[in-house]
Each structure stands twice: as structure tokens, then as C-alpha cells.
N, CA, C and O atoms as a Tripos MOL2 file, in Angstrom:
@<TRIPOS>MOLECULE
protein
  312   311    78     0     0
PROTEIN
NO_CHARGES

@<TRIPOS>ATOM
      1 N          29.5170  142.5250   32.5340 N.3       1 UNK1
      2 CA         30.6930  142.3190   33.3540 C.3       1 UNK1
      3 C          30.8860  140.8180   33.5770 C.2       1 UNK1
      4 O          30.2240  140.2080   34.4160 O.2       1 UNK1
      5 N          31.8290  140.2280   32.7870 N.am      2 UNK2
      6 CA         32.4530  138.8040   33.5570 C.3       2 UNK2
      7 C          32.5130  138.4200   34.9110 C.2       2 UNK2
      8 O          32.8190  139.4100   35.5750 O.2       2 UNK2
      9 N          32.3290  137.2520   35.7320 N.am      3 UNK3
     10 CA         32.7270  136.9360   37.0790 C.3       3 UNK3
     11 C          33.7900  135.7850   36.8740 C.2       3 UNK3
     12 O          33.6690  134.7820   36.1710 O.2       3 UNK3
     13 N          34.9310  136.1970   37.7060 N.am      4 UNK4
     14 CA         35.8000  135.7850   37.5240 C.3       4 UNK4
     15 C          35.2620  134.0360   38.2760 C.2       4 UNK4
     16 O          34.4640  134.0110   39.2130 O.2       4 UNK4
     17 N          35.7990  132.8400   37.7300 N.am      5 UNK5
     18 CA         35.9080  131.8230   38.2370 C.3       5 UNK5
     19 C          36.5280  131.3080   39.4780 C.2       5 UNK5
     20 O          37.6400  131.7010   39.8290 O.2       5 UNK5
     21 N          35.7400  130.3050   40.2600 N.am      6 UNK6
     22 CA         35.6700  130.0530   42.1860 C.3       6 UNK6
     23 C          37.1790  128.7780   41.0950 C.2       6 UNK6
     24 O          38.3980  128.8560   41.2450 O.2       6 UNK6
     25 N          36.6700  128.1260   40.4560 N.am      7 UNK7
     26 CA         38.2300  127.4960   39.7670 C.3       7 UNK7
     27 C          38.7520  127.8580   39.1110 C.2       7 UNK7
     28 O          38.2910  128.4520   38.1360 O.2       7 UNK7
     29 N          40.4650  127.5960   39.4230 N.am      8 UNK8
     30 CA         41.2170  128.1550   38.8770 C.3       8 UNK8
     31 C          41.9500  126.7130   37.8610 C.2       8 UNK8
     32 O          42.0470  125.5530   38.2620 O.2       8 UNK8
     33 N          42.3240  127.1730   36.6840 N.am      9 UNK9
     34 CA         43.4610  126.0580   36.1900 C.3       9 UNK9
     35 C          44.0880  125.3690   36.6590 C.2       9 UNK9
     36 O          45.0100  125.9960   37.1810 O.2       9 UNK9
     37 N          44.2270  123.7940   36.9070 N.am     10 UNK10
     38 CA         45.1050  123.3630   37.3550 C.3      10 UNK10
     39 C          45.8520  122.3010   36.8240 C.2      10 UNK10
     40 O          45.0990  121.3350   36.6990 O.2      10 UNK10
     41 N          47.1740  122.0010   36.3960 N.am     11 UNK11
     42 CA         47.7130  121.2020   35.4200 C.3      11 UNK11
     43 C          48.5090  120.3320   35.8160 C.2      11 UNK11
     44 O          49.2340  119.9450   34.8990 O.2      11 UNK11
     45 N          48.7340  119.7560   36.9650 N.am     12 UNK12
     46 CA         49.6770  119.0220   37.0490 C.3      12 UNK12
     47 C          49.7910  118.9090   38.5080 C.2      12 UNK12
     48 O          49.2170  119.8900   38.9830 O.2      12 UNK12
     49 N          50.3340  118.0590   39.5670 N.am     13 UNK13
     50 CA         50.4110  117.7550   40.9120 C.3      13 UNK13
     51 C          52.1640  117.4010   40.8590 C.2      13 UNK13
     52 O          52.8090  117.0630   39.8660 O.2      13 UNK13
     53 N          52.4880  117.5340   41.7730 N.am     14 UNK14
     54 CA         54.4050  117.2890   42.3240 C.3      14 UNK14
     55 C          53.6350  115.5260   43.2590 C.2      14 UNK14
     56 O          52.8710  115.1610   44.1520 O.2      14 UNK14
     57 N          54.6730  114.9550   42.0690 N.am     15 UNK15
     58 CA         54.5670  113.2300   43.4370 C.3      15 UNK15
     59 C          56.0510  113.3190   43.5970 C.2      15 UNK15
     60 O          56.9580  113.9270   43.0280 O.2      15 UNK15
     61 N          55.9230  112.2880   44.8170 N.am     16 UNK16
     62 CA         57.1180  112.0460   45.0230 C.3      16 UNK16
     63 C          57.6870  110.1730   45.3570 C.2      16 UNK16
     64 O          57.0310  109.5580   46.1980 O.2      16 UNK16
     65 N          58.6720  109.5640   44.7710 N.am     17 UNK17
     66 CA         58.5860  108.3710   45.4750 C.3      17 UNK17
     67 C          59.2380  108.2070   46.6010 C.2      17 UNK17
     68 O          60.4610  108.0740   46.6570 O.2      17 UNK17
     69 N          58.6280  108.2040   47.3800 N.am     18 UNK18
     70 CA         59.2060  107.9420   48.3580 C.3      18 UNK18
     71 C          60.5320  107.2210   48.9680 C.2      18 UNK18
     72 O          61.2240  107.8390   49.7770 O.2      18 UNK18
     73 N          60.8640  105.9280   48.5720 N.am     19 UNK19
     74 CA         61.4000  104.9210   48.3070 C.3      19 UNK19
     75 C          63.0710  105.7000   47.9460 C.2      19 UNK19
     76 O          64.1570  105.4210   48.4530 O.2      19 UNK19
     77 N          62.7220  106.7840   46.8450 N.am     20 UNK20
     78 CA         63.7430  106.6590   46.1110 C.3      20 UNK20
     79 C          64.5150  108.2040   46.9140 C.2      20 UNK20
     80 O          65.7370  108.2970   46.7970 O.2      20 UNK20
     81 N          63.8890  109.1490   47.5590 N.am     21 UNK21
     82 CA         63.8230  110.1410   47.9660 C.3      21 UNK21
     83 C          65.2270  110.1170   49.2540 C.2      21 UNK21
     84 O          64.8400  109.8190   50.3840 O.2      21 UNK21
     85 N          66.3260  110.3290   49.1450 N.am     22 UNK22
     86 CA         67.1430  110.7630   49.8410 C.3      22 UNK22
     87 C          67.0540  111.8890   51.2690 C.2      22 UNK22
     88 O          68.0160  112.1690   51.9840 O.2      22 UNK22
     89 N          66.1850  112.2120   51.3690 N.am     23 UNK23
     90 CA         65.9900  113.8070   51.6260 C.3      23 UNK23
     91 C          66.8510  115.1620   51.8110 C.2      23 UNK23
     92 O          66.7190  115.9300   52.7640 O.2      23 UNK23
     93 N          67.6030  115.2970   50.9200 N.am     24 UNK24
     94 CA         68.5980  116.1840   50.6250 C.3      24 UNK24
     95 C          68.1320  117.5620   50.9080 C.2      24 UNK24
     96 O          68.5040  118.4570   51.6660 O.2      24 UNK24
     97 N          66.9040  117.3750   49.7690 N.am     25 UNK25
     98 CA         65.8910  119.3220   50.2240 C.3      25 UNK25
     99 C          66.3170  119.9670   49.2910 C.2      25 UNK25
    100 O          65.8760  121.1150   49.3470 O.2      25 UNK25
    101 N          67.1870  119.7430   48.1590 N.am     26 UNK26
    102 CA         67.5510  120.7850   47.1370 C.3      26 UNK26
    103 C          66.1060  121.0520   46.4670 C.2      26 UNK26
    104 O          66.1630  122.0500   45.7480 O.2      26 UNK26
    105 N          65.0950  120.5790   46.4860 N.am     27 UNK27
    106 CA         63.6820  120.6380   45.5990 C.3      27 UNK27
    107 C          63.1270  122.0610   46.2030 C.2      27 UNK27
    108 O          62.6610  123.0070   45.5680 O.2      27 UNK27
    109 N          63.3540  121.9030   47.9130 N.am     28 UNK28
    110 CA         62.8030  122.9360   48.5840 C.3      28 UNK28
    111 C          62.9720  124.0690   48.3670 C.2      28 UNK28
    112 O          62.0700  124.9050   48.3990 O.2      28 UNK28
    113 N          64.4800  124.3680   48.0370 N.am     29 UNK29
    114 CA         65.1460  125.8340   48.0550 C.3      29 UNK29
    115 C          64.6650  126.5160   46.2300 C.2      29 UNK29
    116 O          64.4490  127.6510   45.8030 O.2      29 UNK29
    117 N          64.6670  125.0000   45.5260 N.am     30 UNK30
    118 CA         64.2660  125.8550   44.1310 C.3      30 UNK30
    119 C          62.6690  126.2090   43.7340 C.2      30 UNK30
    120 O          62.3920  126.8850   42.7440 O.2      30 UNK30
    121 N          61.6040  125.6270   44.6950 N.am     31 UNK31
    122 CA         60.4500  125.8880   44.6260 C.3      31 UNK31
    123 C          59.8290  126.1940   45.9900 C.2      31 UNK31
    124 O          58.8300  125.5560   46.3190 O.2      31 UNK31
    125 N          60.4350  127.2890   46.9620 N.am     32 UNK32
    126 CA         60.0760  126.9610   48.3780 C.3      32 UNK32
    127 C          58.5320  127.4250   48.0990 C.2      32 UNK32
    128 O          57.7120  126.8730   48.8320 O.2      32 UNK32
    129 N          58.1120  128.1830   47.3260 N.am     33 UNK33
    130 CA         56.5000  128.6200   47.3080 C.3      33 UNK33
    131 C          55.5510  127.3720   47.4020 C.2      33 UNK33
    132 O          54.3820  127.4910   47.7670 O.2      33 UNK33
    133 N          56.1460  126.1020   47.0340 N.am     34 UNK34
    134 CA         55.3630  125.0680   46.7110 C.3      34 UNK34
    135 C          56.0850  123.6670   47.5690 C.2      34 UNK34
    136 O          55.2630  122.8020   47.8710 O.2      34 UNK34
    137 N          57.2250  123.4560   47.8850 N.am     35 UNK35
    138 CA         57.9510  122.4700   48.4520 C.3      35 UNK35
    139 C          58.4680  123.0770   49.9930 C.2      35 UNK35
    140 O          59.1180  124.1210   50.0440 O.2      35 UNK35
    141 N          58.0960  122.2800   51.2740 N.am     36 UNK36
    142 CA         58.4660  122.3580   52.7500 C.3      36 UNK36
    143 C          58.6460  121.1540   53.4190 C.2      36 UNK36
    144 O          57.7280  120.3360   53.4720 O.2      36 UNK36
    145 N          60.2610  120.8570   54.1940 N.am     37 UNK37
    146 CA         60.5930  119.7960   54.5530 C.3      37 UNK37
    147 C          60.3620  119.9370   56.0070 C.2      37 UNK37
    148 O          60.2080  120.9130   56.7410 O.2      37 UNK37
    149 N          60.3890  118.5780   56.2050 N.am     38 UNK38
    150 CA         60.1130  117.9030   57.5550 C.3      38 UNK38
    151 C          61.2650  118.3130   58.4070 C.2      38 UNK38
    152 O          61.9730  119.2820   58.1340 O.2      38 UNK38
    153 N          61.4800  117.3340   59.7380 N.am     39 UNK39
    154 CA         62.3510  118.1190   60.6000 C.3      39 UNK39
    155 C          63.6580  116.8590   60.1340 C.2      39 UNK39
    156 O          64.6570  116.4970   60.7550 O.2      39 UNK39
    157 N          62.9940  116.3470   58.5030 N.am     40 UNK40
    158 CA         64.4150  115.0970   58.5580 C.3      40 UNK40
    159 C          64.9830  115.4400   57.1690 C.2      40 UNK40
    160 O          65.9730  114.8710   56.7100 O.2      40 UNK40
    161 N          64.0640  116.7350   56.3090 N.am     41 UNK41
    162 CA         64.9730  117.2750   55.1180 C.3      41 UNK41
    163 C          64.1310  116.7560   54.3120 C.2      41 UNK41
    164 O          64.1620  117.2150   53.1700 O.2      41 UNK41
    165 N          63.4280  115.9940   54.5150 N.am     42 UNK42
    166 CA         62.0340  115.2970   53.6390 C.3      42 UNK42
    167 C          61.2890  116.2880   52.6960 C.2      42 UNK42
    168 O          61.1380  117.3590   53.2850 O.2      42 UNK42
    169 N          60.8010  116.3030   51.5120 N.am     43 UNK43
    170 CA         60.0590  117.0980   51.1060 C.3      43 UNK43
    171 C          58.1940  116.7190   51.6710 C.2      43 UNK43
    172 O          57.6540  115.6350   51.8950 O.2      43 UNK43
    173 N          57.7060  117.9910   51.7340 N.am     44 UNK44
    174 CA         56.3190  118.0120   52.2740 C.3      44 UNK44
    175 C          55.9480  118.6060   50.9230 C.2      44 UNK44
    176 O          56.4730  119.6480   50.5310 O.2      44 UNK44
    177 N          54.7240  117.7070   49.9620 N.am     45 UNK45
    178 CA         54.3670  118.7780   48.8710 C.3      45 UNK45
    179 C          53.0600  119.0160   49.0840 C.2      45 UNK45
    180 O          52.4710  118.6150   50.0880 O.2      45 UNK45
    181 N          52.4440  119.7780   48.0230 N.am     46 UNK46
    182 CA         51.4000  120.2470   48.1780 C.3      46 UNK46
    183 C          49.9750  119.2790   47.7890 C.2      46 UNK46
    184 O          49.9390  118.6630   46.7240 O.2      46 UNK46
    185 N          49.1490  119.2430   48.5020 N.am     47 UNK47
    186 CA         47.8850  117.8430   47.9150 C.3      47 UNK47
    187 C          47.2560  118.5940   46.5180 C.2      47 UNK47
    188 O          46.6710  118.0020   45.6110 O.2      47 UNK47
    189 N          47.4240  119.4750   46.5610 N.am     48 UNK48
    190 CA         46.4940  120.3260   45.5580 C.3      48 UNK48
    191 C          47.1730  120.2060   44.2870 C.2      48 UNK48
    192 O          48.3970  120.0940   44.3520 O.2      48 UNK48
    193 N          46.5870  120.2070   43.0490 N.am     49 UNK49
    194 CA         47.1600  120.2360   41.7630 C.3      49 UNK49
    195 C          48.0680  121.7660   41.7030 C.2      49 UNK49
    196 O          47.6460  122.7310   42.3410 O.2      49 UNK49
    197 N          49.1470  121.8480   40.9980 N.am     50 UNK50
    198 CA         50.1090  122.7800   40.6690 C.3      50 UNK50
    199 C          48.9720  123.6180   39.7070 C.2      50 UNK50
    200 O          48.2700  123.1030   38.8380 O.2      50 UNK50
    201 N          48.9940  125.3120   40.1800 N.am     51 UNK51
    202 CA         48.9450  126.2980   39.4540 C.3      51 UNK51
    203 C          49.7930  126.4820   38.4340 C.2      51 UNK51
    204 O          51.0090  126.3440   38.5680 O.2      51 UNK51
    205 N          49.0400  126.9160   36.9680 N.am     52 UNK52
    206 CA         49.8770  127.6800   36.1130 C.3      52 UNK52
    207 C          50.8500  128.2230   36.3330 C.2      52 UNK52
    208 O          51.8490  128.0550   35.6340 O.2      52 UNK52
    209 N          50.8200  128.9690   37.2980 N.am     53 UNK53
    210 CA         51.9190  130.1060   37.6200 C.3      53 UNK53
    211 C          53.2710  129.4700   38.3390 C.2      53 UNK53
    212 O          54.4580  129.7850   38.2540 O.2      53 UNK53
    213 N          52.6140  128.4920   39.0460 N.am     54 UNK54
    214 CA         53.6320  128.0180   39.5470 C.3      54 UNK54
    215 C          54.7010  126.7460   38.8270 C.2      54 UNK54
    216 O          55.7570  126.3350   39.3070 O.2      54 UNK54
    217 N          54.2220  126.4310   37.9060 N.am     55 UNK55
    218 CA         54.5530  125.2010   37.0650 C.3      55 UNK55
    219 C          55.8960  125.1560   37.2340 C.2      55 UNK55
    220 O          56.6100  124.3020   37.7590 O.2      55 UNK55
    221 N          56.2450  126.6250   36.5020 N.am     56 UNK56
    222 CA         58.4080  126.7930   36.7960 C.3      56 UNK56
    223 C          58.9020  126.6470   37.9340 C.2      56 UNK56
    224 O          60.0900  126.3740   38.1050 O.2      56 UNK56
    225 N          58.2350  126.7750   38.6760 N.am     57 UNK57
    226 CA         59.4890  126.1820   40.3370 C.3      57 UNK57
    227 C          58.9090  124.8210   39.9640 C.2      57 UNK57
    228 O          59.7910  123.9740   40.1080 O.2      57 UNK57
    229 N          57.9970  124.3960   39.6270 N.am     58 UNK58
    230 CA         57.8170  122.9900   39.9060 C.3      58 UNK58
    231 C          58.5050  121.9000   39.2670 C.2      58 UNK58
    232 O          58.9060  120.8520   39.7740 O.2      58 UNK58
    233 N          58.6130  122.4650   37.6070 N.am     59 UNK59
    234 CA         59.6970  121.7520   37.0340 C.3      59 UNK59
    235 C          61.2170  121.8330   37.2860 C.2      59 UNK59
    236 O          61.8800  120.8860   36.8620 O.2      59 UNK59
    237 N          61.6590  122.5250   37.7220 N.am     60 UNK60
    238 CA         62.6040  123.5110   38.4810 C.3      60 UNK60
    239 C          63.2130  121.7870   39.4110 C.2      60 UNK60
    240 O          63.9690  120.8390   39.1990 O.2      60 UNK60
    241 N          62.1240  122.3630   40.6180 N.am     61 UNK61
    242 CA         62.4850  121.5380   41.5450 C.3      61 UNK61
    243 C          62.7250  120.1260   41.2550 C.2      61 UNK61
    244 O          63.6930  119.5540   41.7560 O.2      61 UNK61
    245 N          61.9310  119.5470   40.5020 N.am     62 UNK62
    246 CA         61.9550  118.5190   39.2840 C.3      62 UNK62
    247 C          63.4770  118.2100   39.4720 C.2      62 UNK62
    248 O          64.0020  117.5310   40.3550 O.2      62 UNK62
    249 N          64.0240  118.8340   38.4910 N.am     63 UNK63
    250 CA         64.9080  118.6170   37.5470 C.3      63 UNK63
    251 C          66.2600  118.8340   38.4790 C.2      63 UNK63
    252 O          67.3370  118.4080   38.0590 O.2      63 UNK63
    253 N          66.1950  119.3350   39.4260 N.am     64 UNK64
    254 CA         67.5770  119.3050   40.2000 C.3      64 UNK64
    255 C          67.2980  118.3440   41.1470 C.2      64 UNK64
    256 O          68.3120  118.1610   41.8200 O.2      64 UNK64
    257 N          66.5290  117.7580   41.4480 N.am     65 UNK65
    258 CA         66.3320  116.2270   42.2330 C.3      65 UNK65
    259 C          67.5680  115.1360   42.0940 C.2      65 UNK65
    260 O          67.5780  114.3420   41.1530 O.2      65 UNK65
    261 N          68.4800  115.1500   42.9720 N.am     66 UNK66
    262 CA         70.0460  114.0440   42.4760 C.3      66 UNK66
    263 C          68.9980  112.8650   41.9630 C.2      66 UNK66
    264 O          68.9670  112.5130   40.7840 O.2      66 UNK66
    265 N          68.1270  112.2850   43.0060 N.am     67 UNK67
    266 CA         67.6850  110.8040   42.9550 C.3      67 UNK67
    267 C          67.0680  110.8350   41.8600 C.2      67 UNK67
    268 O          67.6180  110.0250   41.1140 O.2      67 UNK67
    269 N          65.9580  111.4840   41.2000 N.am     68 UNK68
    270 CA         64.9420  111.8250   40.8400 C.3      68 UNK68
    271 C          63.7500  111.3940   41.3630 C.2      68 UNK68
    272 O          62.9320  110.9090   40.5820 O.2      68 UNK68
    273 N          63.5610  111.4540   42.2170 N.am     69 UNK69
    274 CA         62.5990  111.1250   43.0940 C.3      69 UNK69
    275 C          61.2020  112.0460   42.7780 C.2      69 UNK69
    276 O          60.1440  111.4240   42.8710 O.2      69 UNK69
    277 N          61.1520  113.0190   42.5290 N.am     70 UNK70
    278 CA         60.1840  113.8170   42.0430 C.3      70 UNK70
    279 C          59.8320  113.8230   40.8830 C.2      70 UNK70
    280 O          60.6420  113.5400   40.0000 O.2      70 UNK70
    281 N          58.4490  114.1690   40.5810 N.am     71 UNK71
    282 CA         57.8890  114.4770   39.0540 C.3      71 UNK71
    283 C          56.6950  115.0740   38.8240 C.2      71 UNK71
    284 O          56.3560  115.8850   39.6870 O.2      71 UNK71
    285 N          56.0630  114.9330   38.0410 N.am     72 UNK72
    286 CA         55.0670  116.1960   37.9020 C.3      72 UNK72
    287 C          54.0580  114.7520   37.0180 C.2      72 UNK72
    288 O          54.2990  113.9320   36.1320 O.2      72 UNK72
    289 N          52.8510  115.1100   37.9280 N.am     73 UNK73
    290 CA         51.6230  114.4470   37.3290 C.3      73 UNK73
    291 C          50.9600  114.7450   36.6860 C.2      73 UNK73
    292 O          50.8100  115.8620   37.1820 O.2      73 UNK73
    293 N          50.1620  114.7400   35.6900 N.am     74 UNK74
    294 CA         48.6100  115.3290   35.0840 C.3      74 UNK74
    295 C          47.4560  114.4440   36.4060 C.2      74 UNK74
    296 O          47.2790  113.2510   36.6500 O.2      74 UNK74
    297 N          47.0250  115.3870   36.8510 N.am     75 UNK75
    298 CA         45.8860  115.5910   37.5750 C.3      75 UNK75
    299 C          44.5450  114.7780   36.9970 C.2      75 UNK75
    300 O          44.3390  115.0380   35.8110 O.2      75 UNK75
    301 N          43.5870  113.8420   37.5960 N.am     76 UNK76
    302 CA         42.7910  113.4340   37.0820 C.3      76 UNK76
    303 C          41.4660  114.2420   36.4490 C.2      76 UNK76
    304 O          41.0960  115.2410   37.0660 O.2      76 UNK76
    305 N          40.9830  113.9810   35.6500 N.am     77 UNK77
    306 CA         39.9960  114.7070   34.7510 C.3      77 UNK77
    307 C          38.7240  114.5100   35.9320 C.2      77 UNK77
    308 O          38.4520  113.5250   36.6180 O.2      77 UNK77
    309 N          38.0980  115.8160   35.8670 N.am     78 UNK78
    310 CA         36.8320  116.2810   36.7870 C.3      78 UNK78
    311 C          35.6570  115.1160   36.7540 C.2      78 UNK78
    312 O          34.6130  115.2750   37.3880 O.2      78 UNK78
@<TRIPOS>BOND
     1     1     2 1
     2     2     3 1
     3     3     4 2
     4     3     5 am
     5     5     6 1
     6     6     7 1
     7     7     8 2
     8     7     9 am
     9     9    10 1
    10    10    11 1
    11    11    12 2
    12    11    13 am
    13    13    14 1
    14    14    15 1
    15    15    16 2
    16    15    17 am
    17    17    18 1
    18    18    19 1
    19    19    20 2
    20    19    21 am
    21    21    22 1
    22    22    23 1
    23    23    24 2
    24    23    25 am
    25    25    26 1
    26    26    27 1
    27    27    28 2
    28    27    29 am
    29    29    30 1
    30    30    31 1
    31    31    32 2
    32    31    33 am
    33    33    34 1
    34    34    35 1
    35    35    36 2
    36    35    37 am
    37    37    38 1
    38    38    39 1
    39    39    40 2
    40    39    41 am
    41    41    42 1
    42    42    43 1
    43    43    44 2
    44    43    45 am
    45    45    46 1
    46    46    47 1
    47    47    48 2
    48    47    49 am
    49    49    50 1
    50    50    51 1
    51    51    52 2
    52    51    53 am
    53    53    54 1
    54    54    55 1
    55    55    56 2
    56    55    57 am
    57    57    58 1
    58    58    59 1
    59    59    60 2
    60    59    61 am
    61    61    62 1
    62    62    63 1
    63    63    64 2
    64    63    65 am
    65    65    66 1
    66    66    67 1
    67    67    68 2
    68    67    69 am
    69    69    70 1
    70    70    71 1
    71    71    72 2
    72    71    73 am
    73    73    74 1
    74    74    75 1
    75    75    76 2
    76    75    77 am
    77    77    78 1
    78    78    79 1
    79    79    80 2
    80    79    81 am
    81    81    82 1
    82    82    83 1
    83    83    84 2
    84    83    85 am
    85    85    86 1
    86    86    87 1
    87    87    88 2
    88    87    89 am
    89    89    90 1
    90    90    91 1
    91    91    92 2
    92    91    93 am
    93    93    94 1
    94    94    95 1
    95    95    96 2
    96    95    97 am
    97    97    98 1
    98    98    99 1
    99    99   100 2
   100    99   101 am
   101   101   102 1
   102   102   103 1
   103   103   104 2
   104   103   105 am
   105   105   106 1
   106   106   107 1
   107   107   108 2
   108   107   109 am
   109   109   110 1
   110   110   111 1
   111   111   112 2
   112   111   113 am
   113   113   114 1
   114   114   115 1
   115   115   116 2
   116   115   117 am
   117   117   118 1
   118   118   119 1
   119   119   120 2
   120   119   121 am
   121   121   122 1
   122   122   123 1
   123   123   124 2
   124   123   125 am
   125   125   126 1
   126   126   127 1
   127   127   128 2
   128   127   129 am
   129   129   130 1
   130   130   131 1
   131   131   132 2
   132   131   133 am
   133   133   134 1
   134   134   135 1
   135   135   136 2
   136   135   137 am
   137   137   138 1
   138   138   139 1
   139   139   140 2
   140   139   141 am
   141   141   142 1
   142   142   143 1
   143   143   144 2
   144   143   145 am
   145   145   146 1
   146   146   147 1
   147   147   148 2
   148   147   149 am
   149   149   150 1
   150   150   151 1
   151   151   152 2
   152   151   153 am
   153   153   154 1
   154   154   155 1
   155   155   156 2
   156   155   157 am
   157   157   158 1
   158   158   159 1
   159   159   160 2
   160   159   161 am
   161   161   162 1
   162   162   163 1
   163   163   164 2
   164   163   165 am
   165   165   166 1
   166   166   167 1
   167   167   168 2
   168   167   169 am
   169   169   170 1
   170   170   171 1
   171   171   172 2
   172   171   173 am
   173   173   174 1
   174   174   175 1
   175   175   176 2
   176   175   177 am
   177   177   178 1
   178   178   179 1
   179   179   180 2
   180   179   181 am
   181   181   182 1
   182   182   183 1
   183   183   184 2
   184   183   185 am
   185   185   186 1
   186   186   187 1
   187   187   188 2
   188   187   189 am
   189   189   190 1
   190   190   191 1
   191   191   192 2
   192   191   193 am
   193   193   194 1
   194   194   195 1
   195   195   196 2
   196   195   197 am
   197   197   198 1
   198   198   199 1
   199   199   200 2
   200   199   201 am
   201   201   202 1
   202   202   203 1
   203   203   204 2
   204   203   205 am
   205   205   206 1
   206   206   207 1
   207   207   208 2
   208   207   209 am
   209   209   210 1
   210   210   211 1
   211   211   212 2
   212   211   213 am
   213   213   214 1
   214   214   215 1
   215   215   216 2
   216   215   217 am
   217   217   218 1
   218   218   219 1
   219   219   220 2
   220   219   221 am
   221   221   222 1
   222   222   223 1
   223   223   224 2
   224   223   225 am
   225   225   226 1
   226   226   227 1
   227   227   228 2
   228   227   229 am
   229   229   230 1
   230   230   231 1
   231   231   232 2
   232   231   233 am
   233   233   234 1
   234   234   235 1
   235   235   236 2
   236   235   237 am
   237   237   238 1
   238   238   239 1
   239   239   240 2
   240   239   241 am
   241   241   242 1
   242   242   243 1
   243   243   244 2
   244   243   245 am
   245   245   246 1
   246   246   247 1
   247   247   248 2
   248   247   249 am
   249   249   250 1
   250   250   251 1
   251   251   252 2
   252   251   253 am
   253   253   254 1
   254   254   255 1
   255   255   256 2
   256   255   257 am
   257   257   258 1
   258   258   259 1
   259   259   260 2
   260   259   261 am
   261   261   262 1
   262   262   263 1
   263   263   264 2
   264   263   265 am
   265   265   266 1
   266   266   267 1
   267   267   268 2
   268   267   269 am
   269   269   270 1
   270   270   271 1
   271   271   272 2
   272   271   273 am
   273   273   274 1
   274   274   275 1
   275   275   276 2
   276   275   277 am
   277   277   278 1
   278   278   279 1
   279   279   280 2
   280   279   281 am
   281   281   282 1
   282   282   283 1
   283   283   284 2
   284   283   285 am
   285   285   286 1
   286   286   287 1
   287   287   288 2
   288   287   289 am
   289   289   290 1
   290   290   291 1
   291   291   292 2
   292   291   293 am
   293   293   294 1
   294   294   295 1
   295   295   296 2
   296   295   297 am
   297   297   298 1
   298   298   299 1
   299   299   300 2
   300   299   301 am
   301   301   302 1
   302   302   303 1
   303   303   304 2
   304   303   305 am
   305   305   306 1
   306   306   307 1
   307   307   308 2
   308   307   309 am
   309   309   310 1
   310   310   311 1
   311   311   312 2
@<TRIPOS>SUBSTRUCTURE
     1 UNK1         2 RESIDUE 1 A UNK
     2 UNK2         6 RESIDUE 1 A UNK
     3 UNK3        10 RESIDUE 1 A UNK
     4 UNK4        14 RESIDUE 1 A UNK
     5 UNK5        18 RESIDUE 1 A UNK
     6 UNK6        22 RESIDUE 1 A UNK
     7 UNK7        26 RESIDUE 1 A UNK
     8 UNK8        30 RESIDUE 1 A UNK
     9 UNK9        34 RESIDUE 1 A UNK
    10 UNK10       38 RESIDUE 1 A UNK
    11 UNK11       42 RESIDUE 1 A UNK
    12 UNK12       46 RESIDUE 1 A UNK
    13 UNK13       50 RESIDUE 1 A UNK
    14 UNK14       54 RESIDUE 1 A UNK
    15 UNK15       58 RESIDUE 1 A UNK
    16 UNK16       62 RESIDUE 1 A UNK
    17 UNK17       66 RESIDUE 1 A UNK
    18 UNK18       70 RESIDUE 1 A UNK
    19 UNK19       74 RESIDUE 1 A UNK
    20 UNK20       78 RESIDUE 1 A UNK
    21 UNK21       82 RESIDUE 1 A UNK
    22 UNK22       86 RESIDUE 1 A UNK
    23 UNK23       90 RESIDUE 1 A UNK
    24 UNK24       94 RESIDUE 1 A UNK
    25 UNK25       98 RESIDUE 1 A UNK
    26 UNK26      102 RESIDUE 1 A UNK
    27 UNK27      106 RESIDUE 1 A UNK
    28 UNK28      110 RESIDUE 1 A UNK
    29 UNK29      114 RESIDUE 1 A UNK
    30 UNK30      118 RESIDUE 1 A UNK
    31 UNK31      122 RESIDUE 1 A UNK
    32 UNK32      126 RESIDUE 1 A UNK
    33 UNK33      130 RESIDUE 1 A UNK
    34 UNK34      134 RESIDUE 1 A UNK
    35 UNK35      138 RESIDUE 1 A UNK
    36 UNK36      142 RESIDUE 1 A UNK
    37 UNK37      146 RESIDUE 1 A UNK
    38 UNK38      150 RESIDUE 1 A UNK
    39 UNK39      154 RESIDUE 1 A UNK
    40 UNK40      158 RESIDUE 1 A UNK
    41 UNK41      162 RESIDUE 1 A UNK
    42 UNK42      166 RESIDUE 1 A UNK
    43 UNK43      170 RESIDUE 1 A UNK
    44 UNK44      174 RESIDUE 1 A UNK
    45 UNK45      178 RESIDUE 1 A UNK
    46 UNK46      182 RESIDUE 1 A UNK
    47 UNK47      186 RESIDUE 1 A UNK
    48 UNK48      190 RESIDUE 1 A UNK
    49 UNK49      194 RESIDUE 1 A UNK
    50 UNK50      198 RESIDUE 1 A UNK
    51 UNK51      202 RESIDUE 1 A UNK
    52 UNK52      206 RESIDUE 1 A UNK
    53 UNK53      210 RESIDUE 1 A UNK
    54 UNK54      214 RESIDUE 1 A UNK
    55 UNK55      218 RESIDUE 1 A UNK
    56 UNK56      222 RESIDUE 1 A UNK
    57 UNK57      226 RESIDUE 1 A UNK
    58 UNK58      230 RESIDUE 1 A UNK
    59 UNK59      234 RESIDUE 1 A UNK
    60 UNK60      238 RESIDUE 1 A UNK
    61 UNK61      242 RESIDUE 1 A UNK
    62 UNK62      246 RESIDUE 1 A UNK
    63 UNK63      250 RESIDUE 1 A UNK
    64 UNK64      254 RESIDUE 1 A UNK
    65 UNK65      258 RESIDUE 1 A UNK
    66 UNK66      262 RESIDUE 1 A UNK
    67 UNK67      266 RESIDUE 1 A UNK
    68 UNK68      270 RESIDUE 1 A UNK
    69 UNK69      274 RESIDUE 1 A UNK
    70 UNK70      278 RESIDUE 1 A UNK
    71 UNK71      282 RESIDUE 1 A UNK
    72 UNK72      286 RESIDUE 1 A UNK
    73 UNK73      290 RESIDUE 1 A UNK
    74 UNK74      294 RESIDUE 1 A UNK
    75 UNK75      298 RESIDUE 1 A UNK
    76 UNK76      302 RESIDUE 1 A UNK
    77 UNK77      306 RESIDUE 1 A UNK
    78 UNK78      310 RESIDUE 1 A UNK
């Protein structure tokens, strides 16, 4: 019998620049599983590297960003 792994895959982290970040919140509504704004519309992301599963809201949220203020990292090697 296999035991399933305490780690899971992880491929990628959501940054954000700050700087460039409007806080509009359209990121929020297309990935709310993974993106939660402040009380100023700000995105709050997650510290943890992006799950597999979740990758599609993440590029998602990505890509409808007006500013582009968001993007998707590769995660540093263990």
C-alpha cells in the first residue's frame, strides 16, 4: 500500500507589485479560492506556493489584471 505524501506539488506563487496595483479587485472575483481584498479593494494573496489545481484561477486572475500588476512566480527550489 502507497502513503500518500505530507507534500504536495507546488508550482508557482501569485506576486504582486505593489506600486503598480490600482486596487480594482477584478483578480479577486476570478480566483476568489486563492485572492482576498483588504477593506481598500487591495488584493491579499496567498504566502504559500500555488497548487496544481489551482493554477487556472491563478492565471485567470493574472490575465484580467487592467494594470498588470500580478503574475505568477516559479517558487524557489527546496
Amino acid at each position: 500500500m502507497a502513503t500518500k505524501s505530507k507534500h504536495r506539488k507546488r508550482i508557482a506563487r501569485l506576486r504582486i507589485n505593489p506600486i503598480e496595483c490600482d486596487g480594482i479587485g477584478m483578480c479577486s472575483h476570478v480566483a476568489p479560492d486563492l485572492i482576498t481584498v483588504d477593506r481598500w479593494g487591495f488584493p491579499v494573496l496567498p504566502s504559500d506556493p500555488i497548487e496544481p489545481g489551482d493554477l487556472r484561477q491563478a492565471r485567470a486572475a493574472v490575465a484580467v489584471c487592467p494594470r498588470r500588476a500580478l503574475f505568477l512566480d516559479s517558487p524557489q527550489p527546496d
